[in-house]
Backbone as CSV, one residue per row, in Angstrom:
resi,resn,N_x,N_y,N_z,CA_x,CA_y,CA_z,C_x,C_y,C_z
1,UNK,-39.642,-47.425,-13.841,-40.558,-48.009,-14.810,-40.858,-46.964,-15.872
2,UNK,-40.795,-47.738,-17.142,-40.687,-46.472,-18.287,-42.024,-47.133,-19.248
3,UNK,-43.505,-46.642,-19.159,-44.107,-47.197,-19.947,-44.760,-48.308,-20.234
4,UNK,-44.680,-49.223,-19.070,-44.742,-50.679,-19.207,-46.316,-51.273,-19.024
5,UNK,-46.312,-52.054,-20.415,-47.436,-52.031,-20.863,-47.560,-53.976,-20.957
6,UNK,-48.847,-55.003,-20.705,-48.653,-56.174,-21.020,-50.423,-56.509,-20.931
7,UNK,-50.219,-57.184,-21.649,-51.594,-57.605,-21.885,-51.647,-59.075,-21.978
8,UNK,-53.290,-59.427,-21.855,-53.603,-61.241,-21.841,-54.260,-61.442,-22.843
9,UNK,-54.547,-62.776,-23.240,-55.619,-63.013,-24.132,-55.778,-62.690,-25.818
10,UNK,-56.308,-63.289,-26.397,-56.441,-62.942,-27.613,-57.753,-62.348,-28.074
11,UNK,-57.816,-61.375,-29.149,-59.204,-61.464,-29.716,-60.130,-60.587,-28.975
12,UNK,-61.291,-60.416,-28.854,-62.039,-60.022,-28.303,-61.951,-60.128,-26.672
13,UNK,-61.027,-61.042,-26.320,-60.904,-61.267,-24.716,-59.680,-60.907,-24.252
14,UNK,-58.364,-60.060,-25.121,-57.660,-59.633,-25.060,-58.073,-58.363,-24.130
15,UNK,-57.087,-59.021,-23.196,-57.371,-57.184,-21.759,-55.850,-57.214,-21.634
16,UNK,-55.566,-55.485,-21.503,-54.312,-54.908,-20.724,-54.475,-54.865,-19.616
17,UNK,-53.720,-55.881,-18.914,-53.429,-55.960,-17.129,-52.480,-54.394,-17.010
18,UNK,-51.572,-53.912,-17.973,-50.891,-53.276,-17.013,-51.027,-51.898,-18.698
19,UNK,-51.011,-51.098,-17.898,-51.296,-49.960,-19.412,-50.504,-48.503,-18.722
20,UNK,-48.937,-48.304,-19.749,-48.394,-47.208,-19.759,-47.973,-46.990,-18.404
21,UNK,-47.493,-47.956,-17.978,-47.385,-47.196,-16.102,-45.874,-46.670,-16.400
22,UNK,-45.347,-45.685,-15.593,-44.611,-45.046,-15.805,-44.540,-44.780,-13.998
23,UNK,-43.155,-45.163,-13.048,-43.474,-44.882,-11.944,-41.825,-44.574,-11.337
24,UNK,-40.933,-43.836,-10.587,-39.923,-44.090,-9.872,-39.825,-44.660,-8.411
25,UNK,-38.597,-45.332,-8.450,-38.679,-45.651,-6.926,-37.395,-45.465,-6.438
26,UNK,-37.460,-45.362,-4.723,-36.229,-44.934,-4.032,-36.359,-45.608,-3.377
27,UNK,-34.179,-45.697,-3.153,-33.528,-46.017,-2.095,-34.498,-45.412,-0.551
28,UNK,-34.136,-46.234,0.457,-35.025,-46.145,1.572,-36.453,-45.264,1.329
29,UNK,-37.349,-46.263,0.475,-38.850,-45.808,0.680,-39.595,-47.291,-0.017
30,UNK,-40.766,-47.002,0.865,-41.549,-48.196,0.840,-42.598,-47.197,-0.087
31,UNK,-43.277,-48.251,-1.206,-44.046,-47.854,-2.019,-45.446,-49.078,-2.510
32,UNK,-46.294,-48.717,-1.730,-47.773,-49.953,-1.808,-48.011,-49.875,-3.216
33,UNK,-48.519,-50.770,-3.867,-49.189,-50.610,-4.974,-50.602,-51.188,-4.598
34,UNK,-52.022,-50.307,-4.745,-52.867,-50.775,-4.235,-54.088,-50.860,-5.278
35,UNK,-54.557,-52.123,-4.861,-55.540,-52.288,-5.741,-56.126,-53.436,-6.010
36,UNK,-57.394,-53.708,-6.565,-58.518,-54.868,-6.124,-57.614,-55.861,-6.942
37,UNK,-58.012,-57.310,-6.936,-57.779,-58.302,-7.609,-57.979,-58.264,-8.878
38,UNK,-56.908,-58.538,-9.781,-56.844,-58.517,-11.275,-56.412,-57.380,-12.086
39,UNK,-56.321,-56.107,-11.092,-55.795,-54.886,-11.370,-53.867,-54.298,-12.149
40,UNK,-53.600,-55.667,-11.960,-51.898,-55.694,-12.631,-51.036,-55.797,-11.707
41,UNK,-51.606,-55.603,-10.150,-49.916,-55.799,-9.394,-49.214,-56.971,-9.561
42,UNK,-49.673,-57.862,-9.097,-48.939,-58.825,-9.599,-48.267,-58.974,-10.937
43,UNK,-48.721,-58.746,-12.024,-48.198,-58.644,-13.199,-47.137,-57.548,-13.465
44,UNK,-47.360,-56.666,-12.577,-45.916,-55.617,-12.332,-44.844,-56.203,-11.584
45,UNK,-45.071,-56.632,-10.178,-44.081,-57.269,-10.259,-43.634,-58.455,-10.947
46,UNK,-44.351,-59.138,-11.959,-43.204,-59.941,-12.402,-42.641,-59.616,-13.620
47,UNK,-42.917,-58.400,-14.281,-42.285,-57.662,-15.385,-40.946,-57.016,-14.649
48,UNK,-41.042,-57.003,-13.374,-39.716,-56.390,-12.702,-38.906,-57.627,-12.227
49,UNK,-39.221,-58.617,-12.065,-38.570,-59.655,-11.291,-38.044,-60.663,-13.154
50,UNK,-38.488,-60.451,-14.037,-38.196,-60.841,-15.519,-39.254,-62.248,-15.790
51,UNK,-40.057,-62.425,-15.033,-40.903,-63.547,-14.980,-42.013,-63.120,-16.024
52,UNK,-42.435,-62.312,-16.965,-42.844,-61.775,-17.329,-42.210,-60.584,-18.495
53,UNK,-42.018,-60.572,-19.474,-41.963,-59.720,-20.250,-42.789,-58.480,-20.700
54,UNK,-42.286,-57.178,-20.459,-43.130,-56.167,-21.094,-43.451,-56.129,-22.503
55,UNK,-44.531,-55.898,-22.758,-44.665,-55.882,-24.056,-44.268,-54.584,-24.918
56,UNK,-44.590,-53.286,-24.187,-43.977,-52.384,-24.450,-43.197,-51.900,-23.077
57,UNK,-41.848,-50.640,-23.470,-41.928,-50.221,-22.096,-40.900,-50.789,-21.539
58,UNK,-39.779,-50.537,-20.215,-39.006,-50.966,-19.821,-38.760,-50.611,-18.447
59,UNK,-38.321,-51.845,-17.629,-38.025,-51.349,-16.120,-36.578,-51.508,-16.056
60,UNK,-36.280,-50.282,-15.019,-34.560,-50.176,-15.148,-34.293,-50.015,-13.742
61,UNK,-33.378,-50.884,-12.880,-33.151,-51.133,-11.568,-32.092,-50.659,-11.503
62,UNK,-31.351,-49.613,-10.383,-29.706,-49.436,-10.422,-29.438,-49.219,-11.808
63,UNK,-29.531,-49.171,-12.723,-28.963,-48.959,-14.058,-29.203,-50.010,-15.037
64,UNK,-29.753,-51.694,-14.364,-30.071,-52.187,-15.604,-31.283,-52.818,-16.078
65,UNK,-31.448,-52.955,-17.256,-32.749,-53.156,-18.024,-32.897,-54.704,-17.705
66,UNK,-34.491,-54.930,-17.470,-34.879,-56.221,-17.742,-35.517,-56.508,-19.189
67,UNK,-34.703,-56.052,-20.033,-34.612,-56.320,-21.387,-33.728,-57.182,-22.137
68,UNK,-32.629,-56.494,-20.655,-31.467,-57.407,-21.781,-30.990,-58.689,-20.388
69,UNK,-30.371,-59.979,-21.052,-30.052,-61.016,-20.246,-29.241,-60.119,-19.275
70,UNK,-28.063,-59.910,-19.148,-26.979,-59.446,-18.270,-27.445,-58.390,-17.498
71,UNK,-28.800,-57.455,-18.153,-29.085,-56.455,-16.706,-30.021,-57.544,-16.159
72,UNK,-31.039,-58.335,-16.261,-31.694,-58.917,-15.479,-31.098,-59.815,-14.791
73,UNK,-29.815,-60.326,-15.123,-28.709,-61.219,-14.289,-28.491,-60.489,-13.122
74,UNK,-28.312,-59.094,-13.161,-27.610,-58.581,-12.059,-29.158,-58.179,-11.264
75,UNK,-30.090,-57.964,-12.045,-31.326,-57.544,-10.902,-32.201,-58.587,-10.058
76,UNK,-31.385,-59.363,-10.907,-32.233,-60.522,-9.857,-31.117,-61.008,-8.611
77,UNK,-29.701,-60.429,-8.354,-28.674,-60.611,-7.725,-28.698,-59.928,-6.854
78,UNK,-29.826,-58.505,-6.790,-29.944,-57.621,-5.952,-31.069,-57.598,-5.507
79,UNK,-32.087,-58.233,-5.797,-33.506,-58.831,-5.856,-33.824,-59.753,-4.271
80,UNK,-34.805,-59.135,-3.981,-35.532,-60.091,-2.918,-36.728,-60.383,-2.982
81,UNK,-37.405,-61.700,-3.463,-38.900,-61.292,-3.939,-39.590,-62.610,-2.906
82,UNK,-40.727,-61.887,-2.443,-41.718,-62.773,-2.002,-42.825,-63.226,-2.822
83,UNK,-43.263,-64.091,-3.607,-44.326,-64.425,-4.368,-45.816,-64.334,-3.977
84,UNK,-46.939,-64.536,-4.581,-48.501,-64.109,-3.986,-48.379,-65.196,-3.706
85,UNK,-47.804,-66.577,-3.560,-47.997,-67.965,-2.981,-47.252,-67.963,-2.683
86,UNK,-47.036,-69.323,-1.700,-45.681,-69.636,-0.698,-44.942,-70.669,-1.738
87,UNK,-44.028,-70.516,-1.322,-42.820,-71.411,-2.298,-42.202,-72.010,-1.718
88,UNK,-42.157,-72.434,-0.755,-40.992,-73.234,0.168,-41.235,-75.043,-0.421
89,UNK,-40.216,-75.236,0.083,-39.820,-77.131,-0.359,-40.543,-77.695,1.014
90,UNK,-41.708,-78.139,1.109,-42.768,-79.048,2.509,-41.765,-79.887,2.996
91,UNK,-40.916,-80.394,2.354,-39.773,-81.653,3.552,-38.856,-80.838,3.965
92,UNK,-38.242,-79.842,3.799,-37.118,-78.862,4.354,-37.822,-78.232,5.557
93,UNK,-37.331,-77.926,6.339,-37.734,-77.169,8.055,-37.425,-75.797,7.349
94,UNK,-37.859,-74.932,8.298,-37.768,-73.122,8.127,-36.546,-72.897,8.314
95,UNK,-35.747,-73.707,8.711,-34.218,-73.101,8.736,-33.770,-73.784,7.256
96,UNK,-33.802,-74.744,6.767,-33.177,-75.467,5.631,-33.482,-74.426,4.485
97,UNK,-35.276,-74.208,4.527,-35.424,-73.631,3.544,-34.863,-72.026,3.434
98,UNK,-34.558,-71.368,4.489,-33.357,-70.170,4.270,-32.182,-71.036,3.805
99,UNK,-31.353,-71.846,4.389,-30.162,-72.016,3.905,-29.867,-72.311,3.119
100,UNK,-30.972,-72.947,2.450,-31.247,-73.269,0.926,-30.676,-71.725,0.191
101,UNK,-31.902,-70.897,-0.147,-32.030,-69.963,-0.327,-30.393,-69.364,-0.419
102,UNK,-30.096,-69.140,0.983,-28.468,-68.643,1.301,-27.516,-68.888,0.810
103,UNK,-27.539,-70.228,0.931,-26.259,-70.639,-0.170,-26.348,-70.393,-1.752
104,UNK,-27.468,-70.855,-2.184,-27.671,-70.289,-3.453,-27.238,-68.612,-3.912
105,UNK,-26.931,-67.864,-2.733,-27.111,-66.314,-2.928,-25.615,-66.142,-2.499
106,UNK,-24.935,-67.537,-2.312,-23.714,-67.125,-1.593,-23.419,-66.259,-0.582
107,UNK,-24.379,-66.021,0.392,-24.761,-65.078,1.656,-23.479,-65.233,2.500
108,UNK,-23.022,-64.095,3.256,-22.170,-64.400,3.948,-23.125,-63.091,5.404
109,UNK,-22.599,-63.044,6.240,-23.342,-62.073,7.425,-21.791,-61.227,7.969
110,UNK,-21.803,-59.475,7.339,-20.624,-59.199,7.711,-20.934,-58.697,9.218
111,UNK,-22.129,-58.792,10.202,-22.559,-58.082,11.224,-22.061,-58.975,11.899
112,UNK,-21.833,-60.530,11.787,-21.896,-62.033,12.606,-20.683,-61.494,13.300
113,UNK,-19.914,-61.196,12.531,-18.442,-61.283,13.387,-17.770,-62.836,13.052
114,UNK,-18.372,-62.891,12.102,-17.584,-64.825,11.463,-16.740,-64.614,10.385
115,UNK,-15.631,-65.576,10.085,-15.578,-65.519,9.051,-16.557,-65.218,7.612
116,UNK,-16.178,-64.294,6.844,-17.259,-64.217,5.565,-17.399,-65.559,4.679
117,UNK,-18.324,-66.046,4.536,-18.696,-67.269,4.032,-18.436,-68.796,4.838
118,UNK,-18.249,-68.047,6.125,-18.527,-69.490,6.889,-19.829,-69.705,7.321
119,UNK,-20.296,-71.067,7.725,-21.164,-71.491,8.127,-21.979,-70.642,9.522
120,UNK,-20.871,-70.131,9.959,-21.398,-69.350,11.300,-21.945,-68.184,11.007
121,UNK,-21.350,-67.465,9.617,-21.694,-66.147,9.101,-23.394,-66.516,8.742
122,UNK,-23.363,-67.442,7.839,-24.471,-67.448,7.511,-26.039,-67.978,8.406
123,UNK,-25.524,-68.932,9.687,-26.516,-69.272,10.773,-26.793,-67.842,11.294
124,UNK,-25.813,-66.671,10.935,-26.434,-65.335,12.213,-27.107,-64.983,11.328
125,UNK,-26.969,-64.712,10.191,-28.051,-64.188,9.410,-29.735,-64.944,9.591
126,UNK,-29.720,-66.182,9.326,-30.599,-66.777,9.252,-31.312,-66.252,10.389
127,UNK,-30.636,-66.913,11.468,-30.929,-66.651,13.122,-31.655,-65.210,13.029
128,UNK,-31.162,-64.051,13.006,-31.659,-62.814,12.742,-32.943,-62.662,12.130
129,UNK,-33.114,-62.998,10.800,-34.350,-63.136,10.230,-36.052,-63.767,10.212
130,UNK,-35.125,-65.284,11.261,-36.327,-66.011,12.170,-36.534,-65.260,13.342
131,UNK,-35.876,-64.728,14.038,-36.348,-63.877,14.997,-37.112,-62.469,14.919
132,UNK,-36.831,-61.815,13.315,-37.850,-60.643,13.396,-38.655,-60.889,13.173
133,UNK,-39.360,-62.078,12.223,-40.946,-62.743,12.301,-40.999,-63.605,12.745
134,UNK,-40.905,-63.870,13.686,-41.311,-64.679,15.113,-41.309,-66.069,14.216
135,UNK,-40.356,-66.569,13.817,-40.540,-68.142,13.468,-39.238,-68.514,14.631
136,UNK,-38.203,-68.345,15.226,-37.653,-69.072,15.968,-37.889,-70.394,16.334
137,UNK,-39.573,-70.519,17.161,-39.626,-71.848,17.441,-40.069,-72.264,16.600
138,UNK,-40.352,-72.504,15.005,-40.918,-73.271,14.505,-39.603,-73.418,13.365
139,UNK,-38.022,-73.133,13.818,-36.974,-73.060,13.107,-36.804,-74.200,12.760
140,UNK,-36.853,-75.646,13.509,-36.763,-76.615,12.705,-38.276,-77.921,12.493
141,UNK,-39.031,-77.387,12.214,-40.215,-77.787,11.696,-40.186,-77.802,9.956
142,UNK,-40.926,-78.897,9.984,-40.922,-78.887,8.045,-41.860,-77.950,7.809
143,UNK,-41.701,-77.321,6.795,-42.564,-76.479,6.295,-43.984,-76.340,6.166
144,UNK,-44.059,-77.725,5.888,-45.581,-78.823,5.547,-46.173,-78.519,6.659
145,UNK,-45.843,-78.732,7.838,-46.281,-78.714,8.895,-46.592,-77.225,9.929
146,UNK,-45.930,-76.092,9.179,-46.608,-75.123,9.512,-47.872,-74.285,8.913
147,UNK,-48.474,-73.429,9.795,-49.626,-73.013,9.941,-49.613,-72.165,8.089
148,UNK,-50.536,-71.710,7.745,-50.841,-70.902,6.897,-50.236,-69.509,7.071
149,UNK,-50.552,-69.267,8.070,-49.890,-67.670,8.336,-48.184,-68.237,8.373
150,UNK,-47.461,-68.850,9.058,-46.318,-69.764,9.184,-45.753,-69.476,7.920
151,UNK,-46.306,-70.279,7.065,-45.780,-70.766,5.842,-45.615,-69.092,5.104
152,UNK,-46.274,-68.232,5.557,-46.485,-66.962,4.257,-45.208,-65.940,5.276
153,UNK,-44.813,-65.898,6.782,-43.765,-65.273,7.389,-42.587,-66.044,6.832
154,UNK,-42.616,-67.334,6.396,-41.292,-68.250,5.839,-41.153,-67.762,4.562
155,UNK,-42.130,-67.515,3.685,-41.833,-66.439,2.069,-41.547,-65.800,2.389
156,UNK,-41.796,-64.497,3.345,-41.244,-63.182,3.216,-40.192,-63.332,3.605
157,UNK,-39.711,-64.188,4.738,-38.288,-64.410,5.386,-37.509,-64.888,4.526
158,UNK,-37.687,-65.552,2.895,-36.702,-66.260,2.147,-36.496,-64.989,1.393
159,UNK,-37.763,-63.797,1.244,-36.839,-62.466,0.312,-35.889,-61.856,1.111
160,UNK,-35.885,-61.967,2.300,-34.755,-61.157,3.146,-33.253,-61.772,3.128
161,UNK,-33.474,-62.568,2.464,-31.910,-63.788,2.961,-30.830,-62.993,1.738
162,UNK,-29.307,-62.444,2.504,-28.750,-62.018,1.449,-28.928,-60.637,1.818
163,UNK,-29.730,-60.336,2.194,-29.760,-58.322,2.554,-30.088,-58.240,0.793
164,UNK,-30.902,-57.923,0.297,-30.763,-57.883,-0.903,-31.301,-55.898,-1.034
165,UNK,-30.592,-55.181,-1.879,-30.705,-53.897,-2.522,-32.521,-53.369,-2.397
166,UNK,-33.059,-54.904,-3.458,-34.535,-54.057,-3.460,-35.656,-55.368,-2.999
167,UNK,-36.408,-55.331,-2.164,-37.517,-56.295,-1.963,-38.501,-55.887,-2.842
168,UNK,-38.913,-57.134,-3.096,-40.639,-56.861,-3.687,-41.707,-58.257,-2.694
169,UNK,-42.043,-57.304,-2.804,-43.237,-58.086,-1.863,-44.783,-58.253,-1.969
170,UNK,-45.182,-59.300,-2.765,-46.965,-59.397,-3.396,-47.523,-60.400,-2.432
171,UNK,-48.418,-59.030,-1.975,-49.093,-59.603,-1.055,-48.468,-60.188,0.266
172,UNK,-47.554,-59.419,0.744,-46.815,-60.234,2.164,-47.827,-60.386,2.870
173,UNK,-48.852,-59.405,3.636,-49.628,-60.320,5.007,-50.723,-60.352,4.569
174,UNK,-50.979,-61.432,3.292,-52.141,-62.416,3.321,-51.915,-63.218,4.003
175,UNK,-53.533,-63.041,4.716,-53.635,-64.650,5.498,-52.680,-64.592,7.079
176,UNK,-52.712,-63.534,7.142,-51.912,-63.159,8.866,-52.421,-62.430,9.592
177,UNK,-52.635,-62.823,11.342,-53.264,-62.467,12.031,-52.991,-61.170,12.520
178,UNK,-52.944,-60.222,13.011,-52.766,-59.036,13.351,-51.208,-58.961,14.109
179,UNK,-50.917,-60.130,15.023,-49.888,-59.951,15.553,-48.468,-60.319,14.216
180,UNK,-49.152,-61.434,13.525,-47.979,-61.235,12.259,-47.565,-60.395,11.595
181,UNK,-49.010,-59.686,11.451,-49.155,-58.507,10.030,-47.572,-57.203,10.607
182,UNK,-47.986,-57.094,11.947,-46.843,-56.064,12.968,-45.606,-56.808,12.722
183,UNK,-45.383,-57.796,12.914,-44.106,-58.534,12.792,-43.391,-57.956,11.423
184,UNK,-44.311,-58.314,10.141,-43.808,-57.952,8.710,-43.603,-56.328,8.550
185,UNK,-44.465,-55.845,8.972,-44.731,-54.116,9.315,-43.332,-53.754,10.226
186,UNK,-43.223,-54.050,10.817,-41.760,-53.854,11.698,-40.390,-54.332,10.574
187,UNK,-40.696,-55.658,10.318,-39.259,-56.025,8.969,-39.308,-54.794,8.230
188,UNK,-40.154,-54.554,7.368,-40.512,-53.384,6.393,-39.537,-52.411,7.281
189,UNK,-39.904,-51.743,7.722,-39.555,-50.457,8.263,-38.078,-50.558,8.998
190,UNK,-37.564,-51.461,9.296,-36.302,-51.872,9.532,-35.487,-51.873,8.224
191,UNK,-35.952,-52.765,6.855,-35.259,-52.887,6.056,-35.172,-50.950,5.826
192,UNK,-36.856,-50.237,5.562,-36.466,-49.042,5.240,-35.403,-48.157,5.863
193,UNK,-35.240,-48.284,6.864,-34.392,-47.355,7.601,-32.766,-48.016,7.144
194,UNK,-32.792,-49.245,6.768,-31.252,-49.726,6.432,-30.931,-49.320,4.609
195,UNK,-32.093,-48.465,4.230,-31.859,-47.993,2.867,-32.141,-48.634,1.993
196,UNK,-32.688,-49.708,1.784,-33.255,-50.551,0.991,-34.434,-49.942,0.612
197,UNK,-34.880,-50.420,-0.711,-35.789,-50.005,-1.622,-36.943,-50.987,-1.248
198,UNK,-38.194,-50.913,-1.611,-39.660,-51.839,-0.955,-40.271,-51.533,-2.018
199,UNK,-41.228,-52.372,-2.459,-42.368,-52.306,-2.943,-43.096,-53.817,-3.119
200,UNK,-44.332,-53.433,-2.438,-45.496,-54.122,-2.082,-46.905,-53.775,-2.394
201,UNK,-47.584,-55.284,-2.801,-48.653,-55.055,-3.376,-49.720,-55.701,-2.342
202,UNK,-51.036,-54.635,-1.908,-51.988,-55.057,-1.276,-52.930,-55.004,-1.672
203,UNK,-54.145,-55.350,-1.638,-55.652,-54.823,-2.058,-56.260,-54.448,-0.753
204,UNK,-55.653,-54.011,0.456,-56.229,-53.590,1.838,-55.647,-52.152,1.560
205,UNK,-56.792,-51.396,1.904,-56.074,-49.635,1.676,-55.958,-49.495,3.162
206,UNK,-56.482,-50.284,4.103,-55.771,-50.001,5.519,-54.238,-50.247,5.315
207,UNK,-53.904,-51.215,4.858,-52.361,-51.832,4.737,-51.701,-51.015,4.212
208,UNK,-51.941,-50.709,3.217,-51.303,-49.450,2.165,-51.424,-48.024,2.884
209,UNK,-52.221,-47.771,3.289,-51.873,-46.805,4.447,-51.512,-46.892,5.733
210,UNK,-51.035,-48.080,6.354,-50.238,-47.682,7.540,-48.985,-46.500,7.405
211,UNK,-49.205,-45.430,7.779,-48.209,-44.415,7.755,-46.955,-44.784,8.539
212,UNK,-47.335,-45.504,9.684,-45.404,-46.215,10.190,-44.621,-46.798,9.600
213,UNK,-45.050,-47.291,8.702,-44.361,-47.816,7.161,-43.782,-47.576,6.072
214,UNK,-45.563,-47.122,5.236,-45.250,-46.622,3.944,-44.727,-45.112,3.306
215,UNK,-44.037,-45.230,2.791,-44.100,-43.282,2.185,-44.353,-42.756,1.338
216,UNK,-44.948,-44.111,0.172,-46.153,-43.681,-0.779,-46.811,-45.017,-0.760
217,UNK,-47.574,-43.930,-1.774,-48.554,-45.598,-2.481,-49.101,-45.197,-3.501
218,UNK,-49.708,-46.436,-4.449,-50.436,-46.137,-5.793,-51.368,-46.625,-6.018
219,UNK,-52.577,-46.292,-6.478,-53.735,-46.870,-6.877,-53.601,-47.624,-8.188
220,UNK,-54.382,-48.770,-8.417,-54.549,-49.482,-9.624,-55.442,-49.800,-9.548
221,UNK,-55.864,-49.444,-10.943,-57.726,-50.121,-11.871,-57.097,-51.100,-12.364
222,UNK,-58.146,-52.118,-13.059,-58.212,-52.940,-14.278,-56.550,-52.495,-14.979
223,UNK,-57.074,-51.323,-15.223,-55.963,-50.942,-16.813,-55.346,-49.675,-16.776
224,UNK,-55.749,-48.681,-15.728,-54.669,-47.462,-15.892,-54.009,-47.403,-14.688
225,UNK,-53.333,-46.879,-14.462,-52.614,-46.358,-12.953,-53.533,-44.815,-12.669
226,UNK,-53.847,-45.079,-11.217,-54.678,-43.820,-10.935,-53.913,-42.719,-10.228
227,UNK,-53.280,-43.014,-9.090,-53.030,-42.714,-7.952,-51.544,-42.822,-7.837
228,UNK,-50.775,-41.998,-7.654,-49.437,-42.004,-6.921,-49.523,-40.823,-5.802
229,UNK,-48.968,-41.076,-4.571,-49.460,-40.267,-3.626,-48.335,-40.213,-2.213
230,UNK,-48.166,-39.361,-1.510,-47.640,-39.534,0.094,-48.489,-40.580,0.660
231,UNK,-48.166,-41.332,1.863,-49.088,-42.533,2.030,-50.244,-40.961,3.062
232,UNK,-49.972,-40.373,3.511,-50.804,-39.242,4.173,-52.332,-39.048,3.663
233,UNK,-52.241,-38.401,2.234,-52.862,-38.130,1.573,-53.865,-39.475,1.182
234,UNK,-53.597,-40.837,0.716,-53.966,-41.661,0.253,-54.806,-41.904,1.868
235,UNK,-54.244,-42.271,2.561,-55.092,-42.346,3.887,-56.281,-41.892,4.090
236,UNK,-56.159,-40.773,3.879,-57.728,-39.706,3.971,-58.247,-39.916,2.770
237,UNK,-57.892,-40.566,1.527,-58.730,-40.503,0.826,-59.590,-42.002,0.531
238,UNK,-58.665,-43.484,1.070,-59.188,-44.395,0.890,-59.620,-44.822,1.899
239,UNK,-59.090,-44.572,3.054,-59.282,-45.728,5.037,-60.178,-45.429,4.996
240,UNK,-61.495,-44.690,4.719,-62.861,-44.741,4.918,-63.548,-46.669,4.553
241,UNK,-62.601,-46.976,3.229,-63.491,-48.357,2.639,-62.948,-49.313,2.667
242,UNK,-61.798,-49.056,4.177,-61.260,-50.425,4.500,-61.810,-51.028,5.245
């Protein structure tokens, strides 16, 4: 991130959600962005995901700009994003709505031992992904019909489909009970160790500091970036006001 600056509103009610942030990120490291409601995460990630335009300022993934059509073609090809709401289709079951997803990404599973781009390649993948957040049994249930916490392990499970380069993740365990929150906390740290890039936005500085996880994190106000940090350091300075 080089600078990236966006603002709302006109006039006197004109506010900068996101002002001059300037940040790097790495291959295998998880990076929180933390901070109260209305503070810009969300609006960062969708200046990175192209849902959103910078106004000044530019984010550059692997080498390309979400400036121009053809680098944001390819970053959204390497892209895994979970949204602050759930997105799934309510008549599709938790398996449809991955395979949905899958096929669209042209997923193939080279671990399956299937042909690449057969149907079998892509059920191990799926299969795999319902089993690290415990949706298995609720694999063919409509969406509609699962729980709240349910429905928000089925978003994060549709950014995983594809093995994708970099996740972004806003707000993954809203609205999940402690045994979920471990479930997603375990994906995380799995994807990290397979070299994949993370970044996630919480407003819990417990979350942002789980150290089994994260290996930084950043503070966000209103309008500046405060904080970039080891998640160590951030620990001792925020878990007091979680």
């Amino acid at each position: 991130m080089l600078g990236l600056e966006k603002s709302y509103g006109k006039g006197a009610d004109r506010f900068k959600a996101v002002d001059n942030l300037s940040l790097n990120f790495y291959k295998a490291e998880v990076c929180a962005f933390l901070g109260h409601n209305g503070s810009g995460k969300t609006t960062t990630i969708n200046m990175m995901t192209g849902i959103v335009r910078p106004e000044k300022g530019d984010c550059v993934v692997d080498g390309a700009s979400v400036l121009s059509e053809k680098g944001m073609a390819y970053i959204r090809s390497i892209t895994g994003v979970c949204m602050q709401h759930n997105v799934q289709y309510p008549y599709l079951t938790a398996r449809e709505n991955l395979e949905l997803v899958a096929r669209l990404r042209y997923v193939d599973d080279a671990n399956s031992g299937a042909a690449p781009g057969s149907d079998e390649a892509l059920q191990h993948q799926i299969d795999t992904i319902l089993d690290e957040l415990e949706l298995t049994s609720k694999a063919n249930e409509q969406a509609q019909h699962l729980s709240g916490g349910q429905q928000r392990k089925l978003t994060v499970a549709m950014a995983l489909v594809g093995d994708p380069k970099l996740i972004l993740l806003d707000e993954p365990t809203a609205n999940l009970d402690s045994s979920a929150r471990h479930a997603v906390w375990r994906m995380i740290a799995e994807r990290q160790r397979q070299g994949r890039a993370i970044v996630l936005t919480t407003h819990h500085s417990a979350c942002a500091c789980c150290e089994t996880v994260y290996t930084a994190s950043c503070q966000l106000t209103l309008e500046y970036f405060v904080v970039f940090s080891r998640t160590q350091w951030t620990r001792l300075k925020y878990s007091e006001t979680a």
